[in-house]
N, C-alpha and C positions, 0 to 999 in steps of 0.2 A: 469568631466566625460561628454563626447560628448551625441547625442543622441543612437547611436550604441553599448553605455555601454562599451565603450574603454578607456582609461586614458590616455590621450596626452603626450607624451615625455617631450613637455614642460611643463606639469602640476604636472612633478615628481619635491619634492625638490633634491636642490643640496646637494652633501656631505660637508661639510669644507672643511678646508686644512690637509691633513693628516689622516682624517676618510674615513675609509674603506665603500666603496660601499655596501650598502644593495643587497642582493641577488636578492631582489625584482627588483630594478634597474638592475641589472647587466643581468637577464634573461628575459628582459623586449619582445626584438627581439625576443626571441625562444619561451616564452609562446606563444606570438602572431600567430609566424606561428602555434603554435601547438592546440590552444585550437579552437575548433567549434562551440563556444557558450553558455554562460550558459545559462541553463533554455530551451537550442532549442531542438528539436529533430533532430538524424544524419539523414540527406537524403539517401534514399535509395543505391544509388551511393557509397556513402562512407560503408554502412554496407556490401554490396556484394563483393567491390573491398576488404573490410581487409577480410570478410570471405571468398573469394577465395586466397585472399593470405597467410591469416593461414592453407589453403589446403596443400599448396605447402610447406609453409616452414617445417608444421607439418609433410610432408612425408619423408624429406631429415636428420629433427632431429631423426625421427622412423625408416630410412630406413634398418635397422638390423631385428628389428620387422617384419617390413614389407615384407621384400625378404624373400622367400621360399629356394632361391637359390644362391648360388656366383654368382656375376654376368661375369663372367669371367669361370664359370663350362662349357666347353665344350662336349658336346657329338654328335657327326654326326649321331646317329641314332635314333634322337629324330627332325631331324634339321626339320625347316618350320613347325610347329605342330600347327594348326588353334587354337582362342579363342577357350573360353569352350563351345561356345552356340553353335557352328558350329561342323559339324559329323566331328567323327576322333581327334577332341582335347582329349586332356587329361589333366585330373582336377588338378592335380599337377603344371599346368602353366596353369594358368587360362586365360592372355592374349598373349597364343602364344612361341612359341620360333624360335628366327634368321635362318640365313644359316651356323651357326654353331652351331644349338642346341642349343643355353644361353636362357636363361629365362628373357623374354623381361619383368616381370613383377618389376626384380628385375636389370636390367639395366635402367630401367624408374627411382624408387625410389633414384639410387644410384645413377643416371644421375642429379635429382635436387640439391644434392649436391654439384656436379660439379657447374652448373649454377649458382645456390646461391653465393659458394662460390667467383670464377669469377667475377658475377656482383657488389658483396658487396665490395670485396677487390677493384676493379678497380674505383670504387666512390669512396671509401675513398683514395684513393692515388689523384687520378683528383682532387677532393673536396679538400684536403689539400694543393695539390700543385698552386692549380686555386685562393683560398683564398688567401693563403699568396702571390701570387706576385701581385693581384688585388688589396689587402687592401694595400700594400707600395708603389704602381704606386699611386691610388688614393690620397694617403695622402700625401706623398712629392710631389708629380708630377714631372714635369721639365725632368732633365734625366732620372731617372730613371723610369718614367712614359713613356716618348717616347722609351725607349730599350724594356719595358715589351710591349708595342701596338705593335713595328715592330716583335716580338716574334711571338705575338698573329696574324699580320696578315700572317707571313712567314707560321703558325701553319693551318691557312684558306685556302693557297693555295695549298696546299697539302692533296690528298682525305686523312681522315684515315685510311680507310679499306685496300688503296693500299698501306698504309706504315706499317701499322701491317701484310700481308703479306711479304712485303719486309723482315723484319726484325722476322718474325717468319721462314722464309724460310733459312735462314742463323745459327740462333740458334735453340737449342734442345728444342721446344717447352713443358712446361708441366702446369699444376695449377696456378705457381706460376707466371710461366714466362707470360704466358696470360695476368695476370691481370694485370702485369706489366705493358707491353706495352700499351694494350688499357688503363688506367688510365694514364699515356705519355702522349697519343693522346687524352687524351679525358679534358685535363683541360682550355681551351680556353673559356669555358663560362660559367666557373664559374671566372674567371679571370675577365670578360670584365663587369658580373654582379656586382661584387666583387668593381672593380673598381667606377663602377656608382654609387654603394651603397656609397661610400667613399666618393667619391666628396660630394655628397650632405648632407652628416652628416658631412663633416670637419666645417662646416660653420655652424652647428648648435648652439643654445645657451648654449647648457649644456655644449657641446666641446668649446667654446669659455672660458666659466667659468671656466672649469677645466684645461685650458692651464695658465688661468689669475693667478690661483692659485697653478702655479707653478708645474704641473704634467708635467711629459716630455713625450716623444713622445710614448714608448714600453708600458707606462702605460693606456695613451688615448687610443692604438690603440687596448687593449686587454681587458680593462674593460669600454670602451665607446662606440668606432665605431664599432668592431667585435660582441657584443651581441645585437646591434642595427640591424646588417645588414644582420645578419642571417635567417633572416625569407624567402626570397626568394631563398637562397642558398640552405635551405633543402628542398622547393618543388620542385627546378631543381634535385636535388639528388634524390631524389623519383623515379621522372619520368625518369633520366638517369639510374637508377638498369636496367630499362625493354632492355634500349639500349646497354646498358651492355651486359646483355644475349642474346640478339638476334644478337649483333658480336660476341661473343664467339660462338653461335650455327652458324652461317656463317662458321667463320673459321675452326670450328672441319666440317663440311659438303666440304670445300676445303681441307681439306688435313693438315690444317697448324695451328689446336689448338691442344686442351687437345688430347694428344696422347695417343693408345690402349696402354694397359688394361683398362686405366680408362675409365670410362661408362661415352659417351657426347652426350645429345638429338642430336647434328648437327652429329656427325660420325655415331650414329645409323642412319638418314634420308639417309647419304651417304652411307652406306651398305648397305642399303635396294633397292637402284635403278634398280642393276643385276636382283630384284627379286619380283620387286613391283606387274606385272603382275601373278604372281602365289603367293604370301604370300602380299595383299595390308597390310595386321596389322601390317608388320614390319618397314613402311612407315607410317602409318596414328598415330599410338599411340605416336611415337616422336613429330608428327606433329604437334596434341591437345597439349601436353603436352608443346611444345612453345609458341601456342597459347592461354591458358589458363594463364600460366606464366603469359606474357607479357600484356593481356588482363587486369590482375589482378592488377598490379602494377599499368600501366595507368592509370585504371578507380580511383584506388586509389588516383594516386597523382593529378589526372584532377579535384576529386571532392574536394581535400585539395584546391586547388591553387585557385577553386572558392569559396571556403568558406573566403579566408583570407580577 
């Protein structure tokens, strides 16, 4: 054990031949990223970023609770009805309702859903698909290392925003199709990290030993170099959820995400523009509620990735 109270990779024993990996081994990469120190106190930074983002996910899991109203309940003779603290609101929509009468309180709740949903599915397709071609360039190299690098830089030269458009603008955008695409466009670095990771654990001692004794390659690469190399994969995933949502609020604000009925912070901002000048709350509550989001995640994953 170092001074830092960490246990060196190479100061785990090895298994035999034919003995199954201690868990302890096998999750050695993901403790890592994940634990903050025994015995330390969490820094501020990290208690704020998870309690603003238990904000957020808490409202999207409660969002039934929480709405007053369908968020899709139309009424035009209700429409632009100020918060409650301002004259002429009515307490029944406590922050407001659109230019079509809906109840902004309850297209907000039902909106994080959306975004949730969105950011999380689009990480995990990016994250799965950026790993596995990063961890099999890395460790065989040769061709199939240089096919997955010209991938990855063909993948660089092309904005992704302008090809999640392209390609949202062609098909019927909804949920699912979003995350689709951006998790598409979004797996290049976790690839390139993926990769790096690789390289430098192919050559380590414990893989050297476990090759000598006869483990083949789908074995190393899943209970040696993939639980070693995890640790920086999940603080890029952290802080890619925020980029997440803040392309999906883009593209629902152009025209070309999560399509109405469904309730999207970015189409709420984009309806609101006709009317910002006479109703600012139908503009400013989607606005926090992006920036609150993404603030929250950030500060989260910024104060992970300095702790590791």
């Amino acid at each position: 054990m170092n001074a830092t109270g960490r246990v060196p990779i190479t100061a785990v024993t090895l298994p035999r031949a034919g003995e199954r990996v201690p868990a302890r081994l096998a999750l050695t990469g993901v403790w890592s990223a994940l634990r903050l120190g025994r015995g330390r106190r969490l820094p501020p930074a990290v208690l704020v970023g998870a309690a603003m983002t238990a904000v957020v996910v808490g409202t999207a899991i409660f969002a039934p609770v929480l709405a007053r109203h369908g968020y899709d309940d139309q009424d035009l003779s209700r429409s632009l009805l100020p918060p409650f603290w301002l004259p002429g609101a009515n307490p029944a929509f406590p922050l407001g309702t659109d230019l079509l009468g809906r109840d902004l309180l309850s297209r907000l709740v039902y909106g994080a859903r959306t975004s949730l949903a969105v950011g999380a599915l689009a990480v995990l397709l990016a994250g799965a698909l950026g790993v596995t071609l990063g961890l099999v360039a890395g460790y065989f190299g040769r061709f199939v290392d240089s096919v997955t690098m010209r991938l990855v830089d063909l993948q660089l030269a092309l904005p992704p925003i302008v090809l999640a458009i392209a390609i949202l603008t062609v098909v019927q955008p909804d949920l699912l199709t979003v995350a689709l695409v951006l998790g598409l466009l979004g797996w290049v670095q976790y690839a390139r990290v993926m990769r790096a990771q690789t390289l430098s654990l192919r050559e380590r001692e414990f893989v050297l030993a476990a090759r000598v004794l006869g483990a083949d390659s789908p074995r190393i690469l899943r209970r040696h170099v993939l639980p070693n190399a995890l640790g920086p994969i999940l603080v890029i995933a952290t802080v890619n959820v925020s980029a997440m949502i803040l392309a999906e609020a883009s593209l629902s604000f152009l025209g070309v995400g999560v399509r109405p009925p469904t309730p999207a912070w970015g189409s709420m901002l984009s309806e609101s523009r006709d009317v910002f000048h006479q109703a600012w709350w139908t503009a400013v509550f989607p606005g926090l509620a992006i920036v609150w989001t993404v603030f929250a995640i950030n500060l989260l994953g910024d104060a992970w990735q300095n702790r590791r």
